[in-house]
C-alpha positions in Angstrom: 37.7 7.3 24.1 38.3 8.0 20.2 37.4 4.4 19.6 34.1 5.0 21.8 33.6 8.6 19.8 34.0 6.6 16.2 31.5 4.2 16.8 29.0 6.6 18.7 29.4 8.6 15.4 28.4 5.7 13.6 24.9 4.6 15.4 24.1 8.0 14.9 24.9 7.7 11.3 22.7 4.2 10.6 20.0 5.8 12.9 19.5 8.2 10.4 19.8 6.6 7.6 17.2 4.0 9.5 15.0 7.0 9.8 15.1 8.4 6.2 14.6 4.9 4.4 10.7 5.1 6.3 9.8 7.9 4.4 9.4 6.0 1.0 8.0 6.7 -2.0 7.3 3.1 -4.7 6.5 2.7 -7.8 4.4 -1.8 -7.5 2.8 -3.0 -10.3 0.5 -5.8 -9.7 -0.3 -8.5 -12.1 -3.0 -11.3 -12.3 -3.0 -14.1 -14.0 -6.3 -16.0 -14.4 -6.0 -19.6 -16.1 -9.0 -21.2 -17.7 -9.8 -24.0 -20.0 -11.8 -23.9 -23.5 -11.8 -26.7 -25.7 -9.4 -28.3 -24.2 -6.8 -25.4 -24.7 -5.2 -23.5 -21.7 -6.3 -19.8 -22.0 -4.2 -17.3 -19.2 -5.6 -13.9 -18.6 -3.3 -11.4 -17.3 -4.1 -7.8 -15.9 -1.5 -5.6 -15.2 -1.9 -2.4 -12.9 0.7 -0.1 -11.8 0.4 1.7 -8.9 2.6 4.3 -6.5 2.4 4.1 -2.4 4.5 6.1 -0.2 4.9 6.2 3.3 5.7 8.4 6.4 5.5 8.0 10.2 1.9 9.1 9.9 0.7 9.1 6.6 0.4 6.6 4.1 -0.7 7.1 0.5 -1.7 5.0 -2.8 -2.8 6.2 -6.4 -3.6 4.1 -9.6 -0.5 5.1 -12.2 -3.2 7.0 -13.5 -3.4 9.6 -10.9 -7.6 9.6 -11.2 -8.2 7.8 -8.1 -6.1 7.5 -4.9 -6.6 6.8 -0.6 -4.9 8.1 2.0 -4.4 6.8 5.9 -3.4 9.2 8.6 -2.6 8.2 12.1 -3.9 9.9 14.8 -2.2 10.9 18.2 -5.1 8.8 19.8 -3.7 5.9 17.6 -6.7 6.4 15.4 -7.0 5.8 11.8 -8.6 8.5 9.6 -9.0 7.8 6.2 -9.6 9.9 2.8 -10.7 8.6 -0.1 -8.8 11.2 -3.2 -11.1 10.8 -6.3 -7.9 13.2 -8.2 -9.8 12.8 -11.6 -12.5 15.2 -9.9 -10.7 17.5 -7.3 -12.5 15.6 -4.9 -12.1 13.6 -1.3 -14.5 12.1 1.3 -12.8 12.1 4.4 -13.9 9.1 7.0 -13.3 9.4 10.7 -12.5 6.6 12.8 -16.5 5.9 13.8 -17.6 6.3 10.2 -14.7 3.4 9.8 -16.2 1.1 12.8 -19.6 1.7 11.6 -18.7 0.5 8.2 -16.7 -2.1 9.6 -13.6 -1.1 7.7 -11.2 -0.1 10.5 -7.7 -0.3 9.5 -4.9 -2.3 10.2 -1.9 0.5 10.5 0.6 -2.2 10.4 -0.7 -3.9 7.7 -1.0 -0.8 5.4 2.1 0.3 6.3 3.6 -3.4 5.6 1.1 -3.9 2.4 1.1 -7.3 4.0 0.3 -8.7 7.6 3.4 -9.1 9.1 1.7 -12.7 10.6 2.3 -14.1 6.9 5.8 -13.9 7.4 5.5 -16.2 10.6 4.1 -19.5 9.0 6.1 -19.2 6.0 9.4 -20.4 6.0 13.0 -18.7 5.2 14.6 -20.5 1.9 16.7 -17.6 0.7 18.8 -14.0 1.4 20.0 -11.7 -0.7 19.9 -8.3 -1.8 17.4 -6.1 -3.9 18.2 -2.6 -4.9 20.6 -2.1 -2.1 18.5 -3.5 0.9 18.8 -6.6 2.8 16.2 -9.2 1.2 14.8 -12.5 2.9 12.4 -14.9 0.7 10.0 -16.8 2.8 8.2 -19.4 1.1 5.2 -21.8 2.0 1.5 -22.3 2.4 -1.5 -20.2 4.5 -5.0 -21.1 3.9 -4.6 -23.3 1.0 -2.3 -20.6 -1.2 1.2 -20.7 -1.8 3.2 -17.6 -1.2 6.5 -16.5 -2.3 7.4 -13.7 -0.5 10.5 -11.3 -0.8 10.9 -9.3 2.2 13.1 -6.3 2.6 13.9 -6.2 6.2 15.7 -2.9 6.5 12.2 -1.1 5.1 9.6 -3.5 6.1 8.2 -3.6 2.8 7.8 -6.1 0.1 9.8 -6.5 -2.9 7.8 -9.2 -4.8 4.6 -10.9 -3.4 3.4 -14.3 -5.5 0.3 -16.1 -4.3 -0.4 -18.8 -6.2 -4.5 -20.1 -5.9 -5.9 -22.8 -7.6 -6.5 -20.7 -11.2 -4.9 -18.2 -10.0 -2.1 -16.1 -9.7 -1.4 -12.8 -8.0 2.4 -11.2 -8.2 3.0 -7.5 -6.9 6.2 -6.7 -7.5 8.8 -3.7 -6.2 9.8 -1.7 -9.7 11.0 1.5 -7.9 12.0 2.5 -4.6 12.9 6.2 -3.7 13.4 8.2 -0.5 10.1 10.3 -0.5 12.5 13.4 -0.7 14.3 12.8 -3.9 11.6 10.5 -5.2 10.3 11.7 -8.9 6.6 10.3 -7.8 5.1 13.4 -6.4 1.9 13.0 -4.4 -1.0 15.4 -5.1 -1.6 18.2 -3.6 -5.3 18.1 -2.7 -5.3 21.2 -0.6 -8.1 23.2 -2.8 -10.3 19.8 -3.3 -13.7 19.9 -2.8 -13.7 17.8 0.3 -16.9 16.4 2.3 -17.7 14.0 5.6 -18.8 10.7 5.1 -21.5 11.5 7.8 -22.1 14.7 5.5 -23.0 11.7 2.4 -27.0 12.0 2.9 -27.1 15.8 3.5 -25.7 16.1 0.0 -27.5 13.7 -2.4 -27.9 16.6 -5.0 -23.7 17.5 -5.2 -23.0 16.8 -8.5 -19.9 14.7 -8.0 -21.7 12.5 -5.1 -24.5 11.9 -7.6 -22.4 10.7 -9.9 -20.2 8.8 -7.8 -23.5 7.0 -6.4 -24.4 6.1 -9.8 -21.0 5.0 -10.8 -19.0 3.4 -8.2 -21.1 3.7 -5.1 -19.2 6.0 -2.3 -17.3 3.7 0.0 -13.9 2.4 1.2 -12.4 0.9 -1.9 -8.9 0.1 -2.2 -7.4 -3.4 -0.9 -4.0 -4.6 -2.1 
């Protein structure tokens, strides 16, 4: 019975440490690396952006390092996705139901956003390599989809990515895991948007004259922006 008790004590105990590592908060940085030829010389551009995302059971959020510009998913108890896009710069969010989404034909993928990757990658790629990263379990799948080569290190404990590399003709794309926090002792703190300005998409052409939509139209266009 002890011997029953001890390890019924410690399910319990990995259940919730299971259950606190899904509320995460990350610090990814993305880089790209565009290689050209001039004069017979090799020329690489690289862009680097850094960029937080944390996750819940229902929520998931992204921001630019810059804190201007950020999107926010929300599922629904209809298994719905809502989504908000948080212009932080402006104290501003449009909010988009699920029919603005299918309308627009940008439904989201809750798995995928909640992965950062389709979990379908993982299937055609092959395992090459375990390991650890930061504490968790880590599994590198390597191979080819769609005429790419990935490089993949998955975390399997979090279901989240600690390095993606996909390598394209000229180019290269590498997001890579620089911090990883439980969302309630991480130091990345999401904004509060509670007094924004906020607005329905539907709402969009009732408004024309608001001074941020203007300006947004003018700018960036009002739309469904982010895609990692």
């Amino acid at each position: 019975m002890k011997r029953i008790l001890i390890l019924m004590l410690m399910l319990l105990g990995s259940t919730h440490i299971n259950a606190q590592t899904m509320d995460v908060s990350c610090l990814y940085e993305t880089l790209e690396t565009n290689n050209k030829q001039s004069h017979s010389h090799h020329i690489a551009d690289k862009s680097a952006v850094k960029w937080y995302f944390w996750r819940t059971t229902n929520d998931i959020e992204v921001s630019n390092a810059g804190r201007s510009f950020g999107e926010k998913w929300t599922l629904t108890d209809k298994n719905e996705v809502i989504y908000q896009a948080l212009y932080h710069d402006k104290k501003f969010l449009l909010d988009f139901q699920p029919a603005d989404l299918k309308i627009l034909d940008r439904q989201s993928n809750w798995g995928t956003k909640r992965t950062l990757i389709p979990k379908r990658l993982l299937s055609v790629l092959t395992i090459t390599q375990q390991g650890e990263f930061k504490g968790y379990k880590m599994v590198r799948y390597e191979g080819k989809y769609a005429g790419d080569l990935y490089q993949i290190d998955w975390l399997t404990e979090l279901d989240l990515p600690a390095k993606v590399t996909k390598k394209a003709l000229n180019t290269q794309v590498t997001i890579e895991l620089k911090e990883i926090f439980p969302l309630t002792k991480s130091p990345y703190k999401q904004v509060d948007t509670e007094k924004y300005d906020d607005m329905d998409y539907a709402d969009i052409g009732d408004n024309e004259s608001h001074p941020i939509v203007a300006q947004l139209q003018k700018t960036t266009g009002i739309g469904y922006f982010h895609q990692h």
